[in-house]
N, CA, C and O atoms as a GROMACS GRO file, in nm:
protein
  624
    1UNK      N    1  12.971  12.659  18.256
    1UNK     CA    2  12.972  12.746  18.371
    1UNK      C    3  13.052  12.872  18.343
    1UNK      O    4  12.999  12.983  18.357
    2UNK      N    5  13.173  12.860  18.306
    2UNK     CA    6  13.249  12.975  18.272
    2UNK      C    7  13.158  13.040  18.133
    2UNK      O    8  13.213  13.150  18.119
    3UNK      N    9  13.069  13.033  18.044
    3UNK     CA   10  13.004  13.084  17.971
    3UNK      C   11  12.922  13.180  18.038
    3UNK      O   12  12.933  13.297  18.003
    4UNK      N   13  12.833  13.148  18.138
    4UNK     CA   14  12.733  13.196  18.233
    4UNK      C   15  12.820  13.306  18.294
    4UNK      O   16  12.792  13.420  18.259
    5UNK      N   17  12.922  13.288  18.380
    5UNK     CA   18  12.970  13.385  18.417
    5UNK      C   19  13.064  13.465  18.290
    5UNK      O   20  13.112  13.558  18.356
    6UNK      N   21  13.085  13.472  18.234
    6UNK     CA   22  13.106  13.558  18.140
    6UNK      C   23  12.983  13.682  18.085
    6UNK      O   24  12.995  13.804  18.084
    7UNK      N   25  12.892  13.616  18.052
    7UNK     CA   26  12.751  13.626  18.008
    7UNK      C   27  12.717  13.748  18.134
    7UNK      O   28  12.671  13.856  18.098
    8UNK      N   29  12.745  13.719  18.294
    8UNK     CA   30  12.689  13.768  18.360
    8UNK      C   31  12.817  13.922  18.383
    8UNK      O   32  12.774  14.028  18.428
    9UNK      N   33  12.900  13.914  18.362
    9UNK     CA   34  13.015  13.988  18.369
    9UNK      C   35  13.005  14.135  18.240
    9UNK      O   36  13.001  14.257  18.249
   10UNK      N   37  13.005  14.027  18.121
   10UNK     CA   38  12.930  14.126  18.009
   10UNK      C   39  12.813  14.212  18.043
   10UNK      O   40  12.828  14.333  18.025
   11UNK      N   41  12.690  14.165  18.093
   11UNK     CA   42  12.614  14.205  18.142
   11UNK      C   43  12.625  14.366  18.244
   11UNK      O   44  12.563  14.471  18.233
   12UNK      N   45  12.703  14.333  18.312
   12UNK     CA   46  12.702  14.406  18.454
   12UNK      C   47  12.797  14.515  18.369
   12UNK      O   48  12.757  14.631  18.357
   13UNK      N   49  12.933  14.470  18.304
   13UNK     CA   50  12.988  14.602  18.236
   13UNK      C   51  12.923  14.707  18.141
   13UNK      O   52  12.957  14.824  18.128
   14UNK      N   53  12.786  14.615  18.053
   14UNK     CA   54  12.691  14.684  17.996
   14UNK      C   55  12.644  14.796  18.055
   14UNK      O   56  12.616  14.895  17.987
   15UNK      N   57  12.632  14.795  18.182
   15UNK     CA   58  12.499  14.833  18.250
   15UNK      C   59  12.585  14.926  18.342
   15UNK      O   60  12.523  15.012  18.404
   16UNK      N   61  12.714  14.918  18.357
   16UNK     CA   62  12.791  15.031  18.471
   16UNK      C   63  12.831  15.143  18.340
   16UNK      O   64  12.821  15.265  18.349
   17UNK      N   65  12.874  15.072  18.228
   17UNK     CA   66  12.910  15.153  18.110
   17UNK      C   67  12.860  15.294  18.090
   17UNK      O   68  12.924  15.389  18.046
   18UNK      N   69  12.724  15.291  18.134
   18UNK     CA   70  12.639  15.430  18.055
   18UNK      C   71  12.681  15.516  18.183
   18UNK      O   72  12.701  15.625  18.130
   19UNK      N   73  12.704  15.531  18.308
   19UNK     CA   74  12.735  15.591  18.383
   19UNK      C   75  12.891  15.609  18.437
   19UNK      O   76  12.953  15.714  18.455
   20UNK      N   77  12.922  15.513  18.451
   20UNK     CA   78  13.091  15.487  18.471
   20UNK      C   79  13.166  15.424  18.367
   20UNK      O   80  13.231  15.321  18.383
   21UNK      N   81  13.153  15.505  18.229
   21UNK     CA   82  13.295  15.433  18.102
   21UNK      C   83  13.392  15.443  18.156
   21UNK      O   84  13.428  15.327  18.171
   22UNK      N   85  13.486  15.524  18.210
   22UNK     CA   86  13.613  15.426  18.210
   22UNK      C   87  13.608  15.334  18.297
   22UNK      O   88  13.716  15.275  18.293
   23UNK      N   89  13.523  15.279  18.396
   23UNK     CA   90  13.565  15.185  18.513
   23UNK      C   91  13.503  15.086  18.440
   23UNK      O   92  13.560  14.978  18.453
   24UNK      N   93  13.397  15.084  18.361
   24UNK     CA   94  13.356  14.965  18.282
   24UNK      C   95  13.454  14.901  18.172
   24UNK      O   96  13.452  14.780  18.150
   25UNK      N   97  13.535  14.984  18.109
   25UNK     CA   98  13.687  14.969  18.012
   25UNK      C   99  13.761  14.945  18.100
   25UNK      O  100  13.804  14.831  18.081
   26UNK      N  101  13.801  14.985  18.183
   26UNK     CA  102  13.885  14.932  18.282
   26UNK      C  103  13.928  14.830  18.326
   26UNK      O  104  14.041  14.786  18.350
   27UNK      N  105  13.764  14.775  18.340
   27UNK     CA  106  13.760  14.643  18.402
   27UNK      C  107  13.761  14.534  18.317
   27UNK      O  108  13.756  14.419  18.361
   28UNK      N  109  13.766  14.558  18.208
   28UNK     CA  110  13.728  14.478  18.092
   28UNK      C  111  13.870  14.456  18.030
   28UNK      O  112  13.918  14.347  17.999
   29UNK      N  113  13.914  14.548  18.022
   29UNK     CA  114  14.072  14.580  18.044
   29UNK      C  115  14.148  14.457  18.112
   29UNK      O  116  14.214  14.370  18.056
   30UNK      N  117  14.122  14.473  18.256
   30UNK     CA  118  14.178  14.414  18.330
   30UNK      C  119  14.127  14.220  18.306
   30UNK      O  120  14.184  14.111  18.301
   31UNK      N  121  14.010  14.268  18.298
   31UNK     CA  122  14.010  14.106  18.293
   31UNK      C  123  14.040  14.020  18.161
   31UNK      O  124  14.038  13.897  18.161
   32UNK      N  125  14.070  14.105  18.039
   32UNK     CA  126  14.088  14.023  17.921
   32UNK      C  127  14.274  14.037  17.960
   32UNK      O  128  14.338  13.932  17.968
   33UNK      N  129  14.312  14.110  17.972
   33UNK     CA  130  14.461  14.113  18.018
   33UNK      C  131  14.469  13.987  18.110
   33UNK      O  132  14.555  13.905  18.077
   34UNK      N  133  14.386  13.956  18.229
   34UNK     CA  134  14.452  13.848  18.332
   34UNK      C  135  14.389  13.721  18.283
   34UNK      O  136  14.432  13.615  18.327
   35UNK      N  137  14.293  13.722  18.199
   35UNK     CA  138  14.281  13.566  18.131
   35UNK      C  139  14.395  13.542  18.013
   35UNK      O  140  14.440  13.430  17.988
   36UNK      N  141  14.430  13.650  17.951
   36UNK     CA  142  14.585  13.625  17.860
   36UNK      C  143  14.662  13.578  17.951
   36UNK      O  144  14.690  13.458  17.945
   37UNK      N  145  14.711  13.651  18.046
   37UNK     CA  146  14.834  13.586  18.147
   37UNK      C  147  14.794  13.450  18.202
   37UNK      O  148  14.888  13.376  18.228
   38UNK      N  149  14.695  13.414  18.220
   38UNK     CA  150  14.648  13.284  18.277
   38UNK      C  151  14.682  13.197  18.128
   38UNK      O  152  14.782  13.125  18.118
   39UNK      N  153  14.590  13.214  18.022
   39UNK     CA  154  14.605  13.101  17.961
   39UNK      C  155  14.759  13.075  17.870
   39UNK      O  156  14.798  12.979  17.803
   40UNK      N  157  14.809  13.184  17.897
   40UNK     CA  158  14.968  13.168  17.813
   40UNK      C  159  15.058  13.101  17.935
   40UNK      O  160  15.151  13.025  17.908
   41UNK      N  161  15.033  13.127  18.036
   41UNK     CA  162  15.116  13.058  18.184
   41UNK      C  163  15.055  12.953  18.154
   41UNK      O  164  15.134  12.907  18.071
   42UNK      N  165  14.974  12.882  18.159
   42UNK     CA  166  14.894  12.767  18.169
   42UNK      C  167  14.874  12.659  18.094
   42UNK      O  168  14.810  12.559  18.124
   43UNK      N  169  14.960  12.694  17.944
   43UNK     CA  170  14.903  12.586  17.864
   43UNK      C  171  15.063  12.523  17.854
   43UNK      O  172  15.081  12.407  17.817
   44UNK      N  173  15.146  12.589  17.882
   44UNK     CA  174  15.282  12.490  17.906
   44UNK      C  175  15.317  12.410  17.955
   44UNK      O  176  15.395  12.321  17.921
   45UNK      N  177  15.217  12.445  18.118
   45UNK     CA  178  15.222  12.316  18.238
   45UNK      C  179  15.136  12.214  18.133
   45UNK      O  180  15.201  12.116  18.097
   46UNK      N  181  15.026  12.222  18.090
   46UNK     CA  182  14.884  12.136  18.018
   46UNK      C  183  15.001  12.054  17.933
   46UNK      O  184  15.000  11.931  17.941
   47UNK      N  185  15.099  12.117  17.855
   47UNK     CA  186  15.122  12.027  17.752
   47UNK      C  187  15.226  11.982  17.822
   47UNK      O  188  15.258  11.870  17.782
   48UNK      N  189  15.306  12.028  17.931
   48UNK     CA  190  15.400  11.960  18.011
   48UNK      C  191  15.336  11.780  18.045
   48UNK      O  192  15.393  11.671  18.039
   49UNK      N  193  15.177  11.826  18.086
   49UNK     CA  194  15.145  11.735  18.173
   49UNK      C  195  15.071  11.621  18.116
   49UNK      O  196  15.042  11.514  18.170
   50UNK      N  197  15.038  11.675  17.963
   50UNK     CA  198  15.002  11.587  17.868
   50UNK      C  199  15.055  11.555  17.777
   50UNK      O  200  15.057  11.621  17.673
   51UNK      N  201  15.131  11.407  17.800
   51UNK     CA  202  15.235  11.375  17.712
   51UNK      C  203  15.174  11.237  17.655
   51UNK      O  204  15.110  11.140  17.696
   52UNK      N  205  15.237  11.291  17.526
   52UNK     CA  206  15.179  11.206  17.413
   52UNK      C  207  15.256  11.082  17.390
   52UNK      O  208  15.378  11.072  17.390
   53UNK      N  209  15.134  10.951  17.362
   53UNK     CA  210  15.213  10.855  17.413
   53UNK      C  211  15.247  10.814  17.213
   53UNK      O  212  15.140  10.784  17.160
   54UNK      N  213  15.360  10.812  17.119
   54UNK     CA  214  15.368  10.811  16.949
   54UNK      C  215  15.346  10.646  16.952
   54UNK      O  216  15.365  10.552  17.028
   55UNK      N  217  15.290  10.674  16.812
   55UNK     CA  218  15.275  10.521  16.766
   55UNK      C  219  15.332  10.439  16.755
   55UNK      O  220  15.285  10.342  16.695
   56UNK      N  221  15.460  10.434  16.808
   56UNK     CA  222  15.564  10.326  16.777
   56UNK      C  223  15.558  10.268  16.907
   56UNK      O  224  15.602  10.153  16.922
   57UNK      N  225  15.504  10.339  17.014
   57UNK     CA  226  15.499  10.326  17.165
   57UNK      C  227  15.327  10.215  17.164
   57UNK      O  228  15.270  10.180  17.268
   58UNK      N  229  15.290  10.189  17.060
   58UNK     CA  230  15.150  10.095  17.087
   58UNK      C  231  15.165  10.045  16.998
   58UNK      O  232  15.179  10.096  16.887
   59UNK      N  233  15.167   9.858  17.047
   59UNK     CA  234  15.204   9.750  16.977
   59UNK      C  235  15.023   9.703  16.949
   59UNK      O  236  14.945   9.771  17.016
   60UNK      N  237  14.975   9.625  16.884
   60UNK     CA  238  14.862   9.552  16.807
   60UNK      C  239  14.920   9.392  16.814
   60UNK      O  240  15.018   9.360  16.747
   61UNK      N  241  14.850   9.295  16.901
   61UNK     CA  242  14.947   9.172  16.929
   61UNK      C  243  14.831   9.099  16.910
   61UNK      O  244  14.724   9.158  16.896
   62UNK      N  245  14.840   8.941  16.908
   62UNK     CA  246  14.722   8.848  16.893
   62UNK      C  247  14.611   8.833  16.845
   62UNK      O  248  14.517   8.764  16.886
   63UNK      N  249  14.626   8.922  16.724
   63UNK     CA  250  14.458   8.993  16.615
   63UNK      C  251  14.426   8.870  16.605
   63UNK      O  252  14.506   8.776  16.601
   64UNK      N  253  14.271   8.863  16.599
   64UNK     CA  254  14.177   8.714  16.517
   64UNK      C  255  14.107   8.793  16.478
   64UNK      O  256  14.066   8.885  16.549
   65UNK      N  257  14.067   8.771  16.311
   65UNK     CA  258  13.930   8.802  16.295
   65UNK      C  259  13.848   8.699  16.194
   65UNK      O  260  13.896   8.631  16.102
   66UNK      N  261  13.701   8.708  16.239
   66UNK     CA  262  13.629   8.641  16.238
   66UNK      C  263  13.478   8.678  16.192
   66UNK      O  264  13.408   8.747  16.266
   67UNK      N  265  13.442   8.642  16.099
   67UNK     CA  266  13.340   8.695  16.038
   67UNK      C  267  13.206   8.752  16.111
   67UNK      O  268  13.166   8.663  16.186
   68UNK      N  269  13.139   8.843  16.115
   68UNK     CA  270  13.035   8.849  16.160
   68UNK      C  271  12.906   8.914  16.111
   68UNK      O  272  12.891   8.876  15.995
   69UNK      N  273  12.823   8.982  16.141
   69UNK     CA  274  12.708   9.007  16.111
   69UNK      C  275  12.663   9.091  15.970
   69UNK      O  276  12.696   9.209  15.981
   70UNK      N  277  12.597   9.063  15.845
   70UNK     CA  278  12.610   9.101  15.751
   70UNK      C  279  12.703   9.165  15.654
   70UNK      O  280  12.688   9.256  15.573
   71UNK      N  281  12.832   9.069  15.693
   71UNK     CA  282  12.930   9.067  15.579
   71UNK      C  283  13.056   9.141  15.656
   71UNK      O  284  13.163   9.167  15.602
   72UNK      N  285  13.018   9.174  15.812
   72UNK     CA  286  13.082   9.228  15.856
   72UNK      C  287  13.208   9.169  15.926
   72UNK      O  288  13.195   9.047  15.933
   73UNK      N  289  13.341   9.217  15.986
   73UNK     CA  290  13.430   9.132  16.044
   73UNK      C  291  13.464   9.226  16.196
   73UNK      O  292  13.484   9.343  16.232
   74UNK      N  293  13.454   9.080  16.257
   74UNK     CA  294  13.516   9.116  16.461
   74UNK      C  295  13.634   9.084  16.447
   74UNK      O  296  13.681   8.976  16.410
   75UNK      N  297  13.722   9.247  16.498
   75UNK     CA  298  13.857   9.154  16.514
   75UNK      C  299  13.895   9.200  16.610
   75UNK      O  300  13.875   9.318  16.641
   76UNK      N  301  13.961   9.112  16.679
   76UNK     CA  302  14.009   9.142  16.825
   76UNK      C  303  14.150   9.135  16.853
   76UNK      O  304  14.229   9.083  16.775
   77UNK      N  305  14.178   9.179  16.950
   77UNK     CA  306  14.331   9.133  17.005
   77UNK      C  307  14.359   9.268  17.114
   77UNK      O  308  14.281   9.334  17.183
   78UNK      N  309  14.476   9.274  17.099
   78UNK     CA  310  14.544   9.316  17.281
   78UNK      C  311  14.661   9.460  17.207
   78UNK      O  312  14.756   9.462  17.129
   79UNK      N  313  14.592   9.552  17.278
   79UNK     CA  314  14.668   9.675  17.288
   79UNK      C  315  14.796   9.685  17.415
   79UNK      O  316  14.761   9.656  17.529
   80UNK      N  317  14.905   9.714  17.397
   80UNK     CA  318  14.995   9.731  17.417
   80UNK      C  319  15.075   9.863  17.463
   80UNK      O  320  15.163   9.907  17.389
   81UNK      N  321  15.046   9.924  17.577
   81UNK     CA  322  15.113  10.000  17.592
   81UNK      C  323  15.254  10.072  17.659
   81UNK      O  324  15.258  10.095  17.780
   82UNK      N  325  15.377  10.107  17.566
   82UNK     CA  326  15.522  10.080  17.584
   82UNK      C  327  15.578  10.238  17.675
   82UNK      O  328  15.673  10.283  17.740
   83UNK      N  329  15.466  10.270  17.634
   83UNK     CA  330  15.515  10.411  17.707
   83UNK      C  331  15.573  10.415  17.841
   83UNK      O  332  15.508  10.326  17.896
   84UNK      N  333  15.680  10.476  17.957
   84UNK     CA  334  15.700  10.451  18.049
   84UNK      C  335  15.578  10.519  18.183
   84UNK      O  336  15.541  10.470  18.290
   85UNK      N  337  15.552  10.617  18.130
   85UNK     CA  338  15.479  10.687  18.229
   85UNK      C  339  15.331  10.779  18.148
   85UNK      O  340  15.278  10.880  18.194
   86UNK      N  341  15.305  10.732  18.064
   86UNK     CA  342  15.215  10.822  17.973
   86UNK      C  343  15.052  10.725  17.971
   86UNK      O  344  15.065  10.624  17.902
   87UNK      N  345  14.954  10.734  18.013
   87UNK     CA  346  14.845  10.643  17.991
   87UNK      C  347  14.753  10.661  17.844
   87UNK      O  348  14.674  10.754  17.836
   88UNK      N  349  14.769  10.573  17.744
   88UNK     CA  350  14.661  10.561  17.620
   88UNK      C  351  14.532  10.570  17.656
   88UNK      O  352  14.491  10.503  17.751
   89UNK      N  353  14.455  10.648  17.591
   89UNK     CA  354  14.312  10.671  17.582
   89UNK      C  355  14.262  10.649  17.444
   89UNK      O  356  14.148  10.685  17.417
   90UNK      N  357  14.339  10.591  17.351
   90UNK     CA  358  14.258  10.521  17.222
   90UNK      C  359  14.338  10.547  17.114
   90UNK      O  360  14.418  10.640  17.123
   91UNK      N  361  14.332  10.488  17.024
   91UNK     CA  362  14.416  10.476  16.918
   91UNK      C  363  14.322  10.505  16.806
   91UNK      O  364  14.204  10.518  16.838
   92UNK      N  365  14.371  10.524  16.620
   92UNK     CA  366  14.260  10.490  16.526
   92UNK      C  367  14.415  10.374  16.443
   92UNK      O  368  14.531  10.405  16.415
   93UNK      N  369  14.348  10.261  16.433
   93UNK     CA  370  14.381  10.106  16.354
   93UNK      C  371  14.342  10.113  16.236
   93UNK      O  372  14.224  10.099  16.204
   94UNK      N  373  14.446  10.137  16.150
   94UNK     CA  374  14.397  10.118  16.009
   94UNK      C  375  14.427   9.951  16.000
   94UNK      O  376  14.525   9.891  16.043
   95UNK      N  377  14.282   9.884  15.914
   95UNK     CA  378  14.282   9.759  15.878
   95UNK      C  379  14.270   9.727  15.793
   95UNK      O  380  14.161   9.755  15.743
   96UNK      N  381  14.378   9.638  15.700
   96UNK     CA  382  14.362   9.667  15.551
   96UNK      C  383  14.370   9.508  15.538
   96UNK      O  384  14.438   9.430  15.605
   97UNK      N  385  14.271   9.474  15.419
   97UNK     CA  386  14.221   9.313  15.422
   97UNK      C  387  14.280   9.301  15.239
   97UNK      O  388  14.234   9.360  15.142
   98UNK      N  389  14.372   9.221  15.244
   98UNK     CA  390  14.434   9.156  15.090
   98UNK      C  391  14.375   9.029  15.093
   98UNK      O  392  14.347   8.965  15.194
   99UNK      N  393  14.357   8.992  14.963
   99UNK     CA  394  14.337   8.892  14.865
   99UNK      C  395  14.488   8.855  14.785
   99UNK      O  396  14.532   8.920  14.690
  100UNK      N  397  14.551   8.743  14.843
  100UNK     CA  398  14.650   8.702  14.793
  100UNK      C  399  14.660   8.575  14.719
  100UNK      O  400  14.620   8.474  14.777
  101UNK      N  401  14.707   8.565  14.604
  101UNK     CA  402  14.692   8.420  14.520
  101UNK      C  403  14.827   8.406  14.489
  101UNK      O  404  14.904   8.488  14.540
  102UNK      N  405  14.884   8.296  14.398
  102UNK     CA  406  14.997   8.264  14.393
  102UNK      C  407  15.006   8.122  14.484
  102UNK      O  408  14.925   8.070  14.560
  103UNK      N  409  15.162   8.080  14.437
  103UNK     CA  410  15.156   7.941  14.521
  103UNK      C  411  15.248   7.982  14.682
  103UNK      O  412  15.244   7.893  14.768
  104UNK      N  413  15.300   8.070  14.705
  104UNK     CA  414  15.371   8.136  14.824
  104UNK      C  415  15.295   8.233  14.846
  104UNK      O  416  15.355   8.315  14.914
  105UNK      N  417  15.132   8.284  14.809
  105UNK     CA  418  15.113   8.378  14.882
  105UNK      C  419  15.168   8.521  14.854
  105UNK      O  420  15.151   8.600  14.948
  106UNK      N  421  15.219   8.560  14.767
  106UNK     CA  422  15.283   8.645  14.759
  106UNK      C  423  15.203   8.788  14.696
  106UNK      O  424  15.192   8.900  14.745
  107UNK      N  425  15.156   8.733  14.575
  107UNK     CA  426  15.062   8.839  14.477
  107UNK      C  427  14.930   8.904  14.585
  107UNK      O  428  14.833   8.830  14.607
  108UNK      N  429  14.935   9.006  14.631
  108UNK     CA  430  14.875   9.035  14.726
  108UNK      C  431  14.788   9.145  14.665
  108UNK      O  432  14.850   9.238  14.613
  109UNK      N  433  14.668   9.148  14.665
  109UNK     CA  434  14.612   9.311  14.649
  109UNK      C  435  14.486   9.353  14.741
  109UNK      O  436  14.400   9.272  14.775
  110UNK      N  437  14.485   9.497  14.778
  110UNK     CA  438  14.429   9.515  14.878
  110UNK      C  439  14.257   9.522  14.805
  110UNK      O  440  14.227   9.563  14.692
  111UNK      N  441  14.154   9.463  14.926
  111UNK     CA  442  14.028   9.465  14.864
  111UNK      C  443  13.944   9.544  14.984
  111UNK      O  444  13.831   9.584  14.956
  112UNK      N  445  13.975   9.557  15.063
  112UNK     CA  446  13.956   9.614  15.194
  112UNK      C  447  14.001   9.708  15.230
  112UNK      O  448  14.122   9.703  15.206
  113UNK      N  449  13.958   9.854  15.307
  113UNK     CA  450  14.048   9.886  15.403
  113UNK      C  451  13.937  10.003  15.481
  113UNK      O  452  13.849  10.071  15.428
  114UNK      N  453  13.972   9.997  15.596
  114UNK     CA  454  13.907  10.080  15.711
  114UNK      C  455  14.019  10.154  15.846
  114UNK      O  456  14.121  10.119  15.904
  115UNK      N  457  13.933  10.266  15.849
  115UNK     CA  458  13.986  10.324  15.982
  115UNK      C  459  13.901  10.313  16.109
  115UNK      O  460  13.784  10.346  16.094
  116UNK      N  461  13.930  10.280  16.207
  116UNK     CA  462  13.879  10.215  16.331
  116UNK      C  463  13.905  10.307  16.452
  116UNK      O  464  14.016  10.315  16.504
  117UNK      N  465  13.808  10.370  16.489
  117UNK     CA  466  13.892  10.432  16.607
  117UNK      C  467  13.864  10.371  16.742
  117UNK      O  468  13.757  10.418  16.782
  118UNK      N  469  13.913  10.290  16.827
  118UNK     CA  470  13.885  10.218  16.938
  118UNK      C  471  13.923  10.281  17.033
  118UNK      O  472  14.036  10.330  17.024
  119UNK      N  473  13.841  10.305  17.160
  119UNK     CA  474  13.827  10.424  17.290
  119UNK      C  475  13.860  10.299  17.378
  119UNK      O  476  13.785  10.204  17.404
  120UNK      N  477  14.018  10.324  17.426
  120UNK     CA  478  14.056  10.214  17.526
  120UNK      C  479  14.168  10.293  17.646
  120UNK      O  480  14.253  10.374  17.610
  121UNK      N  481  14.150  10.256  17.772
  121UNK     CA  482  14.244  10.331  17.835
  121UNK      C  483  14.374  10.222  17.857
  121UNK      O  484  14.353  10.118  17.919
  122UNK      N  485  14.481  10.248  17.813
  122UNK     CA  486  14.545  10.148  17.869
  122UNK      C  487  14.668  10.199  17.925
  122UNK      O  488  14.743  10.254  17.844
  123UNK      N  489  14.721  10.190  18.109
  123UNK     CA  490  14.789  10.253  18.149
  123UNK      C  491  14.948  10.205  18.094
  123UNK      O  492  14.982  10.098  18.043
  124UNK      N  493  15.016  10.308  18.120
  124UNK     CA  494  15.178  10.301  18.122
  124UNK      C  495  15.215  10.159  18.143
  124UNK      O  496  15.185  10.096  18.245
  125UNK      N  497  15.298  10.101  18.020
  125UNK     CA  498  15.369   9.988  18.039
  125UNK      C  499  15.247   9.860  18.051
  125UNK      O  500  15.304   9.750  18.053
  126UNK      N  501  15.112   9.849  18.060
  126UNK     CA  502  14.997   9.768  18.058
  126UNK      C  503  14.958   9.722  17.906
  126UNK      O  504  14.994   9.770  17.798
  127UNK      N  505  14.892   9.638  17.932
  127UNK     CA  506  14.790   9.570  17.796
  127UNK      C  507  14.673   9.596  17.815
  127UNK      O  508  14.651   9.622  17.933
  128UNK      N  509  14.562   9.600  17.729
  128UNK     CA  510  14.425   9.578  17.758
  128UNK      C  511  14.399   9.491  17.667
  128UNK      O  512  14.493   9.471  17.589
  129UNK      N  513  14.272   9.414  17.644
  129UNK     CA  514  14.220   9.355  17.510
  129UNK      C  515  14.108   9.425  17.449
  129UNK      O  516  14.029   9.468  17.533
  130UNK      N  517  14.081   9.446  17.344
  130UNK     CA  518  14.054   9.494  17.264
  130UNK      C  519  13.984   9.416  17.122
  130UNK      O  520  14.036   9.329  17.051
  131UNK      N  521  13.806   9.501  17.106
  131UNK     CA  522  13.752   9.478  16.963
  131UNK      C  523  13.650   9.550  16.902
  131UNK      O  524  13.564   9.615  16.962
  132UNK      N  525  13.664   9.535  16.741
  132UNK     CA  526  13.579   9.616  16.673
  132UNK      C  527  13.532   9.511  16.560
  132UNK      O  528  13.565   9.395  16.536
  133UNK      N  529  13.415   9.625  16.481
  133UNK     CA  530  13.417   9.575  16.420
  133UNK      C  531  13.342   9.650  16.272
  133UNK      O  532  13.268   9.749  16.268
  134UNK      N  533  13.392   9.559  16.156
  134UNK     CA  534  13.459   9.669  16.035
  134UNK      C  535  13.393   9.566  15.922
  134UNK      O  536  13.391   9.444  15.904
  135UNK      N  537  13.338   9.689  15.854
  135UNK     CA  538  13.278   9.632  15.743
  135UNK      C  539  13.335   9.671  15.622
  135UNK      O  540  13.353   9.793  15.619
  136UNK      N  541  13.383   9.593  15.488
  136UNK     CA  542  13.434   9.651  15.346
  136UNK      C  543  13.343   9.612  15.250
  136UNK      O  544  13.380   9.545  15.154
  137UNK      N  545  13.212   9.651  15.267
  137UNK     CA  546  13.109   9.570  15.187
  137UNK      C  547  13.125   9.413  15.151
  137UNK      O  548  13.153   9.342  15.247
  138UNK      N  549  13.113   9.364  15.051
  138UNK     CA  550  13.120   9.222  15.024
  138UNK      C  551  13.224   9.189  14.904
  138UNK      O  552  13.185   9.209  14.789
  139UNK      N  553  13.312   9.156  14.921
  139UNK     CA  554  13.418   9.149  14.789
  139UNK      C  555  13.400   9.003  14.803
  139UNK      O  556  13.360   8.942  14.903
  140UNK      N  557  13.443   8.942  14.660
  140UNK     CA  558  13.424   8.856  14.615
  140UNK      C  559  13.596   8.809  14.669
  140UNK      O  560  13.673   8.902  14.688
  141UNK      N  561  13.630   8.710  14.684
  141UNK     CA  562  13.745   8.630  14.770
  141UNK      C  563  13.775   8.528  14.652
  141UNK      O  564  13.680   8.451  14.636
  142UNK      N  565  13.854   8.512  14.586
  142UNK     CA  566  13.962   8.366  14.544
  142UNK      C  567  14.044   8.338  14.560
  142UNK      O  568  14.073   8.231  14.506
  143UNK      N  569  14.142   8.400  14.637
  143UNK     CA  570  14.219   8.309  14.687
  143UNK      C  571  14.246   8.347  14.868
  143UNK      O  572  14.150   8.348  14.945
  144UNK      N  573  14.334   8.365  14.896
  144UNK     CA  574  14.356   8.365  15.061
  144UNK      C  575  14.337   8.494  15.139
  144UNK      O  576  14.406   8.590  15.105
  145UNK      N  577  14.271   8.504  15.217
  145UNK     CA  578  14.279   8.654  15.308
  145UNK      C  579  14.370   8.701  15.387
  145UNK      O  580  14.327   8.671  15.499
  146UNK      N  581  14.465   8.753  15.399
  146UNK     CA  582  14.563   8.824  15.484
  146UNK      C  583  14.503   8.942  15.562
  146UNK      O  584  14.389   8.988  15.546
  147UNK      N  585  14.586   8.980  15.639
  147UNK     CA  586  14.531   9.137  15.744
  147UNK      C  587  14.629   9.219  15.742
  147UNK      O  588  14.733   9.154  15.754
  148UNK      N  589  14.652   9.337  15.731
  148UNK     CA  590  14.751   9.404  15.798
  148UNK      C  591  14.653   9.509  15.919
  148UNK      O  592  14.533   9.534  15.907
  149UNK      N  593  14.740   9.555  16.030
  149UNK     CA  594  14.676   9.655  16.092
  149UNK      C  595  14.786   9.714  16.135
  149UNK      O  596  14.880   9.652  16.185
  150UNK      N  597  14.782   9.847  16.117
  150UNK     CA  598  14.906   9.972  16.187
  150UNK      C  599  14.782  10.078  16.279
  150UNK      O  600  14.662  10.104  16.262
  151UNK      N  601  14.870  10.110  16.361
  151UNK     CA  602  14.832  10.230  16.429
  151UNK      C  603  14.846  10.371  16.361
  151UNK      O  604  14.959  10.403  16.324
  152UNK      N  605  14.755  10.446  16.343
  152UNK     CA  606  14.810  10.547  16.286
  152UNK      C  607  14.748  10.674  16.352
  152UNK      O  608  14.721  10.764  16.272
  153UNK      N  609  14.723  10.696  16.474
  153UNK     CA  610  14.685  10.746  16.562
  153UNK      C  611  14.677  10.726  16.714
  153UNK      O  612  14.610  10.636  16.765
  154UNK      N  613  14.727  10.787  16.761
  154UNK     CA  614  14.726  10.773  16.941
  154UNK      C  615  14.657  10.861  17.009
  154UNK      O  616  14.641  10.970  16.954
  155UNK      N  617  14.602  10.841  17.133
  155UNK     CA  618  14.537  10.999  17.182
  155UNK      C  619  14.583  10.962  17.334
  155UNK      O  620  14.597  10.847  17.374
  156UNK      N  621  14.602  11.059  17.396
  156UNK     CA  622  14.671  10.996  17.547
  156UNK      C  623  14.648  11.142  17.661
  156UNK      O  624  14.686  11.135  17.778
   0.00000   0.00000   0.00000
């Protein structure tokens, strides 16, 4: 909408131009001057009012995952949000899948890994549950599967 009226504004200064230049500069003048003052006043309140909820503020709790459709994996669990007053609108979950052998599990190497971006609203201080699902082609597995998942993105 604001394109259209622009479009129609351009227009009309076109067209007063050939008879009245300075009132067509003028006005053009005036209005690129009062959309500066608008959007420099305006984007302070915006970022006042959009506060970002950091990743340390969204916990990843009760993951399962579980194999699914052509080699692919569902994993689910419950988003967490610590923020006091800020509402989450989605995160991106990096999920990184090791192959660990050894008799403790320890020798770990990564065979997997994906970025996930999951579109979830979850208000101030709330949980939601939460799932995706993530494919690392087909690796061959011998010994045990582990998960890690971090947040490494917030959007709010």
């Amino acid at each position: 909408m604001q394109w259209a009226l622009l479009a129609v504004i351009i227009v009309g200064l076109f067209m007063i131009s050939g008879r009245y230049p300075k009132l067509a500069f003028s006005a053009l003048g005036v209005i690129i001057f009062g959309t500066a003052a608008v959007v420099l006043l305006t984007t302070d309140e915006a970022t006042l009012k959009r506060q970002k909820v950091a990743a340390e503020n969204v916990e990843v709790v009760n993951t399962t995952v579980v194999p699914a459709y052509a080699g692919s994996y569902r994993i689910s669990g419950r988003l967490s949000n610590a923020h006091d007053s800020a509402e989450l609108k989605g995160i991106t979950l990096n999920v990184v899948m090791m192959e660990c052998m050894g008799a403790n599990r320890t020798e770990c190497q990564i065979v997997g890994q994906a970025s996930e971006r999951i579109n979830l609203r979850v208000p101030a201080g709330q949980a939601r549950d939460f799932y995706t699902t993530v494919y690392f082609g087909e690796p061959t597995i011998s010994g045990s599967v582990q998960w890690q998942f971090e947040v490494t993105e917030t959007r709010s």
